[in-house]
Residue, then its C-alpha position, 0 to 999 in steps of 0.5 A: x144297746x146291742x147285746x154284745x155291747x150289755x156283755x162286758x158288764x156279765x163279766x166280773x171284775x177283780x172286785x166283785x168275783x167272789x173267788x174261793x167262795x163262789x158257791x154262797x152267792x150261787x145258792x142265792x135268789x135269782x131275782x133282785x127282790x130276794x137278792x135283797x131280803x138275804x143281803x139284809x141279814x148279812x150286810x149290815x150299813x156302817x152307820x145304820x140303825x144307831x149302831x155305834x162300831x168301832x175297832x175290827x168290826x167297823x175296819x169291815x168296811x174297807x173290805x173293798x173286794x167281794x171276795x174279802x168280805x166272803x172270806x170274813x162272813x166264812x171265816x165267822x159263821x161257816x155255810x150258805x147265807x140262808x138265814x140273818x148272821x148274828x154277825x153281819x158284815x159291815x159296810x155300806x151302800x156300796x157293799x150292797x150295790x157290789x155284792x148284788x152285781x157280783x150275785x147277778x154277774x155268777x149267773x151271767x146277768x148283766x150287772x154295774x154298780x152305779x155312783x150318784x145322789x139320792x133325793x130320797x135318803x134325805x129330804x132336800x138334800x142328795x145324799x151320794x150313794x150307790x146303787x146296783x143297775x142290771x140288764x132286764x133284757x130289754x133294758x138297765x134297771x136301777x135297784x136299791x137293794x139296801x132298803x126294804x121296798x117296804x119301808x116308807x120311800x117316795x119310789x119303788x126301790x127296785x125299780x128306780x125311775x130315771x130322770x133326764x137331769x138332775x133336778x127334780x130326779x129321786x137319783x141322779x148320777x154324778x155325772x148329773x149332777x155336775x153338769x147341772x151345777x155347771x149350768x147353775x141349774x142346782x146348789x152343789x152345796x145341796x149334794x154330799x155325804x148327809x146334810x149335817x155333815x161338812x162333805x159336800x159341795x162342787x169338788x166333792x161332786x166333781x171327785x164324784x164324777x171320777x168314781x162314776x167313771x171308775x166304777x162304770x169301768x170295772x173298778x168298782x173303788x171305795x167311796x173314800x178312794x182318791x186318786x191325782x186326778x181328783x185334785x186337777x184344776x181343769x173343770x172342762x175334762x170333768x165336764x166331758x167325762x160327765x157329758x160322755x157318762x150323761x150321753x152313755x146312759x141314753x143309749x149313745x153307745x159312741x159315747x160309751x166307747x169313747x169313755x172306755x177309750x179315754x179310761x183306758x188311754x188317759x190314764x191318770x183319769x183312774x187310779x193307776x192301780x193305787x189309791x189314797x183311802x182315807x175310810x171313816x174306820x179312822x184308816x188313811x193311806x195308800x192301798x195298792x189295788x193289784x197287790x191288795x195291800x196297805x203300802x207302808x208309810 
């Protein structure tokens, strides 16, 4: 992949540039190691270490934009992001993911949140997830930044290895994962939110190959987003979004074009600027993405 092509992703979008609040992330680490030491201490997973939230505190994970979550962090505890908040700000890993991007992207670093399944949250089961992945020079890295590279896992988190398919992979993409499921390779069942928990399976993979799709494309939505295309019946479209993400990350930059091309042209393969967000905050209803607000009814 040619420089120029690693380019776009040095940009930010509306949903990693940090606004009015540039200057915390500009004081931050410039390696994703302790990138990820200060984003412990401010971030906190909204079903992390027991922690029951409920009310303001747990509706933080609907922040959805890197600039909100900055406004509320300040708005709390005023100043650079030096030392662990009494207070942090609630989300998930896919706040981890995109404020981790938006870091490497204020010091031009070629950064994109990546939407998938992890074998090594729990064991047997792909867990979805998200995970930051940045241009080295040479080539993407996938980095983990919401756990501690210390802690007990079967991989090194900042350095996750890819695998060519799904199976047997400690992190695949969405994209992945379908196409496995559609050549009978794996038990889409065996792929969701958390294994005790009812939401898993092929459509909800399939909707995740959409997210892919979108997050690979500057919009980086929620995990609970969904939008009209989720819900069509042609399994061939999600099967060639899948094979041009799949051919994308081995470097087919005809693919990678294509994608952007399809993104663009047909679309009702992103959100359109709106998108249904039914959030464990209890929250559902429609969010307008340009305005940045709840529609009414």
């Amino acid at each position: 992949m040619s420089a120029v092509d690693v380019d776009r992703w040095a940009a930010h979008t509306p949903y990693s540039d940090p606004g009015q609040h540039a200057g915390v992330l500009a004081g931050l680490a410039g390696d994703v190691a302790g990138l990820g030491r200060v984003l412990r201490g401010v971030l906190t997973h909204y079903r992390g270490g027991g922690q029951v939230l409920t009310g303001e505190r747990l509706a933080e994970i609907d922040h959805r934009w890197v600039e909100a979550m900055l406004a509320t962090d300040q708005a709390r505890c005023p100043g650079p992001w030096t030392r662990p908040r009494a207070q942090p700000l609630v989300g998930c890993c896919r706040d981890f993911a995109l404020v981790t991007v938006a870091a490497l992207r204020e010091r031009g670093v070629a950064a994109r949140t990546r939407v998938g399944f992890a074998s090594y949250l729990n064991e047997g089961f792909g867990t979805d997830h998200v995970v930051s992945e940045y241009w080295d020079g040479g080539r993407w890295v996938w980095a983990d930044t919401q756990l501690d590279p210390a802690g007990p896992w079967p991989v090194d988190v900042l350095d996750i290895p890819r695998a060519p398919e799904a199976r047997g992979a400690v992190l695949a993409s969405a994209a992945q994962v379908w196409l496995a499921h559609r050549a009978g390779e794996v038990d889409a069942d065996r792929y969701g939110v958390h294994p005790d928990l009812p939401w898993r399976g092929a459509g909800f993979v399939r909707a995740y190959v959409l997210l892919e799709l979108a997050h690979r494309q500057g919009e980086e939505v929620l995990l609970w987003d969904t939008w009209e295309a989720m819900q069509a019946e042609d399994d061939g479209v999600f099967d060639e979004v899948a094979r041009l993400l799949v051919a994308a990350d081995g470097g087919d930059g005809a693919a990678e074009r294509e994608l952007a091309c399809w993104y663009a042209r047909e679309g009702w393969l992103n959100p359109g600027g709106r998108v249904l967000c039914a959030s464990p905050s209890g929250f559902v209803g429609w969010v307008d993405l340009e305005r940045r607000v709840v529609e009414p009814g």
